[in-house]
N, C-alpha and C positions, 0 to 999 in steps of 0.2 A: 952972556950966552944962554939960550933957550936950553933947559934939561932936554933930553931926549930919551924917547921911551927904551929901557933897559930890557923888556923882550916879550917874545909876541905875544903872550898872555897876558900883557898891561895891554897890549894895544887892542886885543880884544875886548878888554875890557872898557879900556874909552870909549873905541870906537862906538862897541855893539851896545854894550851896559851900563847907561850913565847911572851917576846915581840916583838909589831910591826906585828905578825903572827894572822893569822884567823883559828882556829882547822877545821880542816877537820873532826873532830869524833865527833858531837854531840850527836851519839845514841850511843858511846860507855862510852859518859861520864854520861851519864845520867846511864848505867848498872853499871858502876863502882861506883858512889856515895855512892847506898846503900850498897856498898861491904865496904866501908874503914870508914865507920860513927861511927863503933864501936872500930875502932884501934884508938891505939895510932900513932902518924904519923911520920917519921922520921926529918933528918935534911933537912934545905933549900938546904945546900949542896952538900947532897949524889945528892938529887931529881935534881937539878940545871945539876948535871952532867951527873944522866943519861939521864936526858931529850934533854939534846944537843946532845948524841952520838943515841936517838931516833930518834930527826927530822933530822938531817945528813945523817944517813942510807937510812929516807922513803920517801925522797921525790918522789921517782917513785911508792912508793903505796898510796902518797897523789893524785897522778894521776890520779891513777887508781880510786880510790876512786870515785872521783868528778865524774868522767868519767860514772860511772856507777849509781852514785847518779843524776848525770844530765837526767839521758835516764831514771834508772825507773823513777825518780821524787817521788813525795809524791802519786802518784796515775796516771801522765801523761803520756803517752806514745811519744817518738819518733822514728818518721821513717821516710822512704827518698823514692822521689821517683823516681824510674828508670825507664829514658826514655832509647831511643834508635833508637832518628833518629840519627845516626852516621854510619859511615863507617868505624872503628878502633875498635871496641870496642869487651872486650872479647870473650869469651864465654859462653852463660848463666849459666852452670856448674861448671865455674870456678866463676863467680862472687856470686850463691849461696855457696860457699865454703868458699869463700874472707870474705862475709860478716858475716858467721857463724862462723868462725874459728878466723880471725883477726878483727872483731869489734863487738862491744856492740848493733850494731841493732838488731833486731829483728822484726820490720815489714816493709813491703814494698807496694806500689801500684804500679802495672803493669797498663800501657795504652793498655792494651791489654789482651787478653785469649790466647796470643799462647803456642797450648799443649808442644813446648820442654822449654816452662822457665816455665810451671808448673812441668814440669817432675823435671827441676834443681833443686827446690827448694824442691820434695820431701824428707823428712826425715829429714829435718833443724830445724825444727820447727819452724821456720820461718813466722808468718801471714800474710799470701799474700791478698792484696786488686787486683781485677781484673775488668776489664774494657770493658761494650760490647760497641763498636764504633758506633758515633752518627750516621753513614748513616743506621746503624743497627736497628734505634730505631723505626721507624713505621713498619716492621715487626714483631720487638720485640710485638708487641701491638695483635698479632695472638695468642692462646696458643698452636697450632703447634708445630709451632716457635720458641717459647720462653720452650716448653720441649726439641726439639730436641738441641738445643743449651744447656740447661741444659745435656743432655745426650751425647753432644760431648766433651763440654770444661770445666765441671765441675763433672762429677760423674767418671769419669775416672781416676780424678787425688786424690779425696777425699777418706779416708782420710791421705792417705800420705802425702799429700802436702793440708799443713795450709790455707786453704782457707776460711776467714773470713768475706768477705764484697764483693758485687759484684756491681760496679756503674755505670748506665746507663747514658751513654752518658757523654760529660765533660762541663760545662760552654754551656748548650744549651739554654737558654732562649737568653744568648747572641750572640746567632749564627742571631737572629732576621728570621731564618730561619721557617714559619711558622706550614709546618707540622711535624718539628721535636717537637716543641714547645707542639702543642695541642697533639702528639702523645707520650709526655716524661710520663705520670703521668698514663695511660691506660698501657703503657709497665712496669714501673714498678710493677703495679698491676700484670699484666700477669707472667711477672716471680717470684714475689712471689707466685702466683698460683704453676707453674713449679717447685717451689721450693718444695712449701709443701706437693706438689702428691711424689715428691723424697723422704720427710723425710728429708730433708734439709734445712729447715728452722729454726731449733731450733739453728744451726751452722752459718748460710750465713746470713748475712744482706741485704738489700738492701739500696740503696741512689743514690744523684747524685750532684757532685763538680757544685757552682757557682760564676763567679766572682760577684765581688763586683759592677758590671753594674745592677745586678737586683735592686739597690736601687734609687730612685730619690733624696733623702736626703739623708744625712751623718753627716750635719754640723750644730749643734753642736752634737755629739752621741744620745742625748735622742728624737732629731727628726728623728731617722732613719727611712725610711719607704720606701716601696716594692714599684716599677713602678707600677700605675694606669694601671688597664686592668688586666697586670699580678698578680697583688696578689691578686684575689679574684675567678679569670677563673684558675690559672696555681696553685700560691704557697698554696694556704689556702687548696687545693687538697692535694697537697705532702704533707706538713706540719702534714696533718690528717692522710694520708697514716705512712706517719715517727713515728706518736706517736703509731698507733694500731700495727706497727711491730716492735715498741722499737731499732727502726734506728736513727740516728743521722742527724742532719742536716749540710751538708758538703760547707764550702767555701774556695776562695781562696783568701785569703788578701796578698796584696803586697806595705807594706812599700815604696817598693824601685821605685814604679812607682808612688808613690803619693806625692815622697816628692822632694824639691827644694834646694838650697843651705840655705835658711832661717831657713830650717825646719829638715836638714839634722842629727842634734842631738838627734832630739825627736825619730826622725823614726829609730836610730841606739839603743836607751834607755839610752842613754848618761844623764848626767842632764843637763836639757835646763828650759827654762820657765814654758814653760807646758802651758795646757789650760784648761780654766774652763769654765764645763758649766752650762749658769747660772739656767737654767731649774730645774736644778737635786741641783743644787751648790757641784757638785763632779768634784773633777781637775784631770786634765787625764796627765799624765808624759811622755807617750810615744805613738806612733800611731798608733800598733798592740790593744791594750787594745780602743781606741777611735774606731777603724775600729769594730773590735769584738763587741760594746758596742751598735753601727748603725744599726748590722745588729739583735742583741740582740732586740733592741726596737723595729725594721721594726715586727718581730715575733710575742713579746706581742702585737702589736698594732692588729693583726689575732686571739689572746689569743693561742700562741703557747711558751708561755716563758721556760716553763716547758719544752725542749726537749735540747739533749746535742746538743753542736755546736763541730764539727770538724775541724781543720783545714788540709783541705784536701793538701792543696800547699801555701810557703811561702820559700822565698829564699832572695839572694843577688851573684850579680856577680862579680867574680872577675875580669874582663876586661870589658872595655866598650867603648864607642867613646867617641872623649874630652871633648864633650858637657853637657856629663854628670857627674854626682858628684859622689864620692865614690865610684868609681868602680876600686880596687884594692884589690888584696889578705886581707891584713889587717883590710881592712873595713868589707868584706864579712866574714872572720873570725868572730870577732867583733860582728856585726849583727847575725850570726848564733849562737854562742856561747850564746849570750846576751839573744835571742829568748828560748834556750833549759831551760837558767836557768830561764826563768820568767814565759813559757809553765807549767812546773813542779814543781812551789814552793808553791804552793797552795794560793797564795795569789791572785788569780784572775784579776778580771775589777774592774773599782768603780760600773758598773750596776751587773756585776756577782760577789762578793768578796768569797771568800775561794775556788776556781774550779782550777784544774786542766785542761792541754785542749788535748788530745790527736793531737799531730802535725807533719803532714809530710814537710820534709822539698825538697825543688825542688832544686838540684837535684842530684841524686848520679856520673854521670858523666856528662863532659862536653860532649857535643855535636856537632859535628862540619857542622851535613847539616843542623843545624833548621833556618831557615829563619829567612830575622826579620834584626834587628840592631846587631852591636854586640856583645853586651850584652848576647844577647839570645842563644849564644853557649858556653857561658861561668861561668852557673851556679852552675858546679858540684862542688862535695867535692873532685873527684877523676878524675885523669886524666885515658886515657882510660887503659895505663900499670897499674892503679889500687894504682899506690901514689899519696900522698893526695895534694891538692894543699895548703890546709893551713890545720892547726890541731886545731881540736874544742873537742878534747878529747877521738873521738868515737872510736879510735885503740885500740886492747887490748896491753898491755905491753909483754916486750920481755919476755927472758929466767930470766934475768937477774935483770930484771924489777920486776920479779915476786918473783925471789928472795931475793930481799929486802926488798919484801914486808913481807916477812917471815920472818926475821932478826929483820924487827921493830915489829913484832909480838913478837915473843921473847922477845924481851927487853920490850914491855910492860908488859909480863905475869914475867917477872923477877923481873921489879918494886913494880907489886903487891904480889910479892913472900916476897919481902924486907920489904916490909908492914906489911906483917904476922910474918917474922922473930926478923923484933923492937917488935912490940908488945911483943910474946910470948916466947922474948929471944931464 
């Protein structure tokens, strides 16, 4: 006589967890549990076999799965962002298409308002983040200005085209440029003004991306704190601004310029050392969560803790000069993939624990005129024909793909058929 499983936590575990294997279906085990608590439950045997002719079939809608578990997250959002200094590169039309049709994005930021990539992206659903350009921003500071720009490059295209977040200017405090600087926080006001004479502000955000040069401290995380001058004249303004229009406070951390060959594990999420610190006595594992945590404390130290933190931009390249570490497809995979699942698992910072973080990732194609080292052209997920240079999941599966995902569908709903069938003969 065949053993039979002695209760439903072996059976889960055959079923869902063979060995050596990590279930891809936690939310489907949890609906099944209370479905089979009251059956009787069959052989190890039966269960043993069809569980092997289950994962055999699914491995492309375990793909999928992750695929799409990684981008929503428990609550984070990811998205990419598309530059466009390039000279190869599609057509706006068709990359709104590419990315609706063949990947799991769903939002994007544009460095720019120009009406034919708002047009492309009409009817996608697609959440466009859009961009008025820093030389723009002391005019932006007129309410003119800042309607009739409203009234060129934004009510034209709404609401077709998902337009969610409009950020003035990018990394301007670090421009050190001084009237863009005292002129960023008056402009944003203004077009939120713009905004809400449209009826367009219950929709459109406001904000504005900055690097991580706005901090003087970093090190350990819990002394992070804002550049003298600027956080009391520049951020403690926005910051106010960001909380009365339930905007997000936007930066861009980058791992990949901050770390060494020493450190090169922590900043990929690898396990390494780690570092603790001793302020807080919270040990930080890897250097997105430590960066995140600096710019966290620079905030509370203004009493702004309370507002979400964005990651506006955060990448890895896959080519680089010799000089530098890690800069290979594999790595850049690795790091992006590594970033999507740790963005989205709700398990946050040690200063922020349970948050998910909404994160765009830099960049959707390589780009071959951006200046710079070489590194800097070499950030995409996509080459400019639109194939991927390494796969971090975001493709939807084929025809075929899609079909076995339906096959192990089947065979799950047959197992639990077989469930019903021992029991009630």
């Amino acid at each position: 006589m065949s053993s039979t499983v002695t209760s439903n936590k072996e059976f889960l575990q055959i079923c869902f967890i063979p060995k050596k294997r990590i279930s891809p279906y936690p939310l489907l085990e949890a609906q099944l549990l209370p479905m089979i608590q009251h059956l009787l439950l069959p052989t190890k045997a039966m269960f043993k076999q069809l569980v092997s002719v289950f994962w055999s079939r699914s491995v492309a809608g375990i793909s999928l799965f992750l695929a799409l578990t990684l981008v929503g997250g428990v609550g984070g959002t990811i998205g990419v962002n598309y530059g466009t200094l390039a000279d190869n590169l599609p057509p706006p039309r068709k990359v709104a298409e590419f990315l609706m049709e063949s990947t799991v994005i769903n939002h994007v930021r544009l460095f720019h308002a120009n009406p034919e990539f708002l047009r492309a992206f009409a009817h996608t659903g697609i959440a466009v983040t859009v961009t008025v350009p820093n030389d723009q921003i002391p005019d932006l500071t007129k309410l003119n200005f800042a309607q009739q720009w409203v009234e060129d490059y934004i009510q034209p295209h709404t609401p077709a085209t998902n337009i969610v977040r409009i950020l003035v200017g990018n990394e301007v405090i670090s421009t050190a440029d001084k009237l863009l600087i005292v002129s960023l926080v008056p402009a944003m006001q203004t077009l939120q003004t713009a905004l809400v004479a449209a009826s367009l502000d219950g929709r459109i955000q406001v904000s504005t991306p900055h690097s991580l040069g706005i901090l003087s401290n970093s090190t350990p995380p819990s002394t992070g704190k804002f550049r003298q001058g600027y956080d009391t004249h520049v951020l403690k303004p926005l910051l106010s601004f960001l909380r009365d229009t339930n905007s997000p406070f936007m930066v861009n951390p980058y791992p990949f310029f901050d770390c060494s060959p020493d450190t090169l594990d922590y900043a990929l999420f690898r396990p390494n050392a780690g570092v603790f610190d001793e302020n807080t006595e919270l040990f930080y594992t890897n250097m997105l969560d430590a960066q995140l945590d600096a710019v966290f404390s620079a905030m509370k130290l203004l009493g702004f803790d309370d507002l979400e933190i964005v990651i506006a931009e955060t990448g890895w390249p896959s080519m680089g000069d010799p000089t530098q570490v890690g800069v290979d497809a594999e790595t850049a995979a690795e790091f992006n993939g590594n970033l999507m699942r740790h963005v989205t698992s709700g398990v946050g910072t040690p200063l922020m624990p349970n948050r998910t973080f909404e994160t765009y990732i830099f960049a959707l194609f390589n780009e071959d005129l951006k200046p710079g080292p070489t590194c800097e052209r070499y950030f995409g997920l996509f080459r400019p024909d639109m194939t991927p240079v390494y796969d971090i999941g975001i493709l939807r599966p084929t025809d075929a793909a899609a079909a076995n995902i339906q096959h192990a569908t089947c065979l799950l709903v047959i197992t639990v058929g077989l469930l019903i069938i021992n029991n009630h003969g």
